[in-house]
MARVEXLO-820718 format. One record per atom (N, C-alpha, C): chain; residue in three letters; atom name; x, z negated, y. Coordinates in pm, whole numbers, plus 32768, in hexadecimal, padded with zeros to 4 digits. Layout:
+-------+-----+------+------+------+------+
| chain | res | atom |    x |    z |    y |
+-------+-----+------+------+------+------+
|     A | ala |   CA |    X |    Z |    Y |
...
+-------+-----+------+------+------+------+
END
This chain:
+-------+-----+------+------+------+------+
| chain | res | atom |    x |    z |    y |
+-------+-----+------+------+------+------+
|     A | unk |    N | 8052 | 8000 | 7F89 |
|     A | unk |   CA | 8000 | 8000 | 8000 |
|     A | unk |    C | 8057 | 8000 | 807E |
|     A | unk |    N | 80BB | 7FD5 | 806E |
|     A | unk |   CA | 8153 | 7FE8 | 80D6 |
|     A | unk |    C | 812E | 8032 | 80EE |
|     A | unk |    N | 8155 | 80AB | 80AB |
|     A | unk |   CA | 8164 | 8138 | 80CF |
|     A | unk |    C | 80F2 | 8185 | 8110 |
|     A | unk |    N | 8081 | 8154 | 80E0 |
|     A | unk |   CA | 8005 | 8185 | 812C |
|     A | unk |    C | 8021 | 8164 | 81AE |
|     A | unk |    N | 800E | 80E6 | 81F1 |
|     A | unk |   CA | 8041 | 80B0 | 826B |
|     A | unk |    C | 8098 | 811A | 82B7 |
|     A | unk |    N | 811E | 8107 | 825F |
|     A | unk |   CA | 8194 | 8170 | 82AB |
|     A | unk |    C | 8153 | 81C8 | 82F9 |
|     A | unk |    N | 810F | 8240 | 8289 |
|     A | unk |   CA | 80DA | 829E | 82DA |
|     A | unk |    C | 80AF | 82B9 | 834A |
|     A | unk |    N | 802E | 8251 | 8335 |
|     A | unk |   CA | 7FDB | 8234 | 83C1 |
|     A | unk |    C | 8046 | 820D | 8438 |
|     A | unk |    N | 80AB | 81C3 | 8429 |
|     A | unk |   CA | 8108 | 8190 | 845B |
|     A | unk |    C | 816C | 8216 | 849F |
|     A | unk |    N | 8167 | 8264 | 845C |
|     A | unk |   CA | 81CD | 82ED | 848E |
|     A | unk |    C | 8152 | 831B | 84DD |
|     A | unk |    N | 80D1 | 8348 | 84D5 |
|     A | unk |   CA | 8068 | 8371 | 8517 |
|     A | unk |    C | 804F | 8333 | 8593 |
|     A | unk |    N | 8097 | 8292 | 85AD |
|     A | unk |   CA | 8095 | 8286 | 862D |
|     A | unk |    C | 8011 | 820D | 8633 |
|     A | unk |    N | 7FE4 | 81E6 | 85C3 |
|     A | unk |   CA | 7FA4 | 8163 | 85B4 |
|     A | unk |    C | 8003 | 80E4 | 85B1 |
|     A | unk |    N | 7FC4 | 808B | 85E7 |
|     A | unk |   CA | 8028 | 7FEF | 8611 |
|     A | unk |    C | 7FEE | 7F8D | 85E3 |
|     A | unk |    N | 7F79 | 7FAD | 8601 |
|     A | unk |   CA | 7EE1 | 7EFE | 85E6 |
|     A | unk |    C | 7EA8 | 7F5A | 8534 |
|     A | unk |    N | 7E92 | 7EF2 | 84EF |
|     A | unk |   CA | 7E5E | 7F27 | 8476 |
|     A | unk |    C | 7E14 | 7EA1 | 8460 |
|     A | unk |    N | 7D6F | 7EDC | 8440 |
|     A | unk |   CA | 7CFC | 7E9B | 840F |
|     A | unk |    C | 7D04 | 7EA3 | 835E |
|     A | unk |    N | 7D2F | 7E2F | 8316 |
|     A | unk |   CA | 7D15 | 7E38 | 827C |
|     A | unk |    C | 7CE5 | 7DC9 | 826B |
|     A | unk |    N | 7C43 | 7E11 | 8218 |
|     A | unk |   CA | 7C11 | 7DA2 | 81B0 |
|     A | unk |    C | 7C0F | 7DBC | 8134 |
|     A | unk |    N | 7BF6 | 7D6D | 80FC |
|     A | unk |   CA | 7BFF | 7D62 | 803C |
|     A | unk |    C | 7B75 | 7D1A | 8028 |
|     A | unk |    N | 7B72 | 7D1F | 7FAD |
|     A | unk |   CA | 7AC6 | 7CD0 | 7F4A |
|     A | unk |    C | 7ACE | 7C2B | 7F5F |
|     A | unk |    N | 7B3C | 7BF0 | 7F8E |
|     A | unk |   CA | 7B49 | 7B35 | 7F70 |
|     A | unk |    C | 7B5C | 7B4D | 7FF5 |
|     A | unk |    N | 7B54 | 7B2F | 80A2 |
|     A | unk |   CA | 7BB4 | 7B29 | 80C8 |
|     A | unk |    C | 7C0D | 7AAA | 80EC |
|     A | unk |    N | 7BD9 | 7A84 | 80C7 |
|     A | unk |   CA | 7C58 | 79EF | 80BA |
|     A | unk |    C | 7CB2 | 7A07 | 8086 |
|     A | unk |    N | 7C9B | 7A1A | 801D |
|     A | unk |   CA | 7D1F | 7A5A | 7FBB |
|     A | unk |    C | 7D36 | 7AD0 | 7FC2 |
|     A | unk |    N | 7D1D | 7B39 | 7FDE |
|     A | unk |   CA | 7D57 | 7BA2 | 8014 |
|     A | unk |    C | 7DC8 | 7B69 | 809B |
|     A | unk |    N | 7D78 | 7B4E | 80E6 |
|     A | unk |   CA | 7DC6 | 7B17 | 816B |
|     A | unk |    C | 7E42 | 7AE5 | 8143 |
|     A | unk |    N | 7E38 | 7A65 | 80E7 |
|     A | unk |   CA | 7EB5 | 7A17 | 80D3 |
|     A | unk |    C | 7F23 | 7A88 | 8086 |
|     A | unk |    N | 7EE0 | 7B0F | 8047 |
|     A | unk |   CA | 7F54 | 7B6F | 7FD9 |
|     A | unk |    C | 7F8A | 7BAF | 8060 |
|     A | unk |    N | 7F3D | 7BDC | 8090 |
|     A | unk |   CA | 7F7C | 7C4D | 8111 |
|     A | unk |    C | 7FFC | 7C04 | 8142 |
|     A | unk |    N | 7F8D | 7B68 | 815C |
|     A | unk |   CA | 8029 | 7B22 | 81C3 |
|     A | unk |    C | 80B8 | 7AD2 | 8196 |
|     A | unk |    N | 808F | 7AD3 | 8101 |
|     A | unk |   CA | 80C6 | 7AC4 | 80B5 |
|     A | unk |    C | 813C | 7B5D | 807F |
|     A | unk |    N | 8104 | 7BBE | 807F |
|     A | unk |   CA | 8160 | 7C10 | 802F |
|     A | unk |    C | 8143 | 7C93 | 808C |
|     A | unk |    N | 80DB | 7CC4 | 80C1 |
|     A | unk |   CA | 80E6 | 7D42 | 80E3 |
|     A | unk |    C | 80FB | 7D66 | 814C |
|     A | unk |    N | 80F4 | 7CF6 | 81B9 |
|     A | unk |   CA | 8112 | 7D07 | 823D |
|     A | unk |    C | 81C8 | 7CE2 | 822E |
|     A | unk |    N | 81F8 | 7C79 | 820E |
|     A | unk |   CA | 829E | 7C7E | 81FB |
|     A | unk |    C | 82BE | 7D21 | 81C4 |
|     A | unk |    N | 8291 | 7D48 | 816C |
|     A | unk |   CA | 82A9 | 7DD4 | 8125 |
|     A | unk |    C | 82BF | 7E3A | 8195 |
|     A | unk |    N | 8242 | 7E4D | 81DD |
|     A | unk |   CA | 8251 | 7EB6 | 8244 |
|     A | unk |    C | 829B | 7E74 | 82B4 |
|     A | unk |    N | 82AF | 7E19 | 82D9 |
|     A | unk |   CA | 830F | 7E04 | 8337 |
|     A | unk |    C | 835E | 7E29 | 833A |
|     A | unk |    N | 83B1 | 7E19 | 82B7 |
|     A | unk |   CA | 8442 | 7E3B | 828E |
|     A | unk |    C | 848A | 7ECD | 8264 |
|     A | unk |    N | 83DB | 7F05 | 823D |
|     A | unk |   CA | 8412 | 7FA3 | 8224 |
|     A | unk |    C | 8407 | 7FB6 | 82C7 |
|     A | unk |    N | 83B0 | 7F8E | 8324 |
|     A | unk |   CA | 83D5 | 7FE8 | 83A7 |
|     A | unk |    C | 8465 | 7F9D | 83DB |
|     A | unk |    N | 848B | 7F2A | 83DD |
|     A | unk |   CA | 850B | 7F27 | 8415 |
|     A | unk |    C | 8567 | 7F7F | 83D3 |
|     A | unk |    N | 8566 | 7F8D | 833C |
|     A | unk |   CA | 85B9 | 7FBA | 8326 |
|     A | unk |    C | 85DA | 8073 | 8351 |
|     A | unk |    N | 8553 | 80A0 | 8375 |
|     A | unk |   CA | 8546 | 8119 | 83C7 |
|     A | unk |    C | 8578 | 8116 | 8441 |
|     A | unk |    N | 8574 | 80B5 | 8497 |
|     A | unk |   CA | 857A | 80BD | 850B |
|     A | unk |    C | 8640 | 8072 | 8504 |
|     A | unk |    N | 8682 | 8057 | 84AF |
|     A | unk |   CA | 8718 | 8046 | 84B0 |
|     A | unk |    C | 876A | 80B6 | 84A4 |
+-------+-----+------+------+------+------+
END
């Protein structure tokens, strides 16, 4: 799902709206694993 992001992310999107079926627990996975994930692939784009 990184990679989905990326995209939108090369397209020039910044703010991203994601929900999931729990969102409590969705919330806590994103902030837990998928938001660190895409952080790190865009720094590592932007080094």
């Amino acid at each position: 799902m990184a990679d989905a992001l990326l995209a939108y992310y090369d397209l020039g999107v910044k703010t991203f709206l994601i929900r999931g079926f729990d969102p409590v627990v969705d919330a806590e996975d994103y902030g837990r694993e998928l938001l660190p994930l895409t952080r790190a692939k865009v720094a590592a784009r932007l080094a």
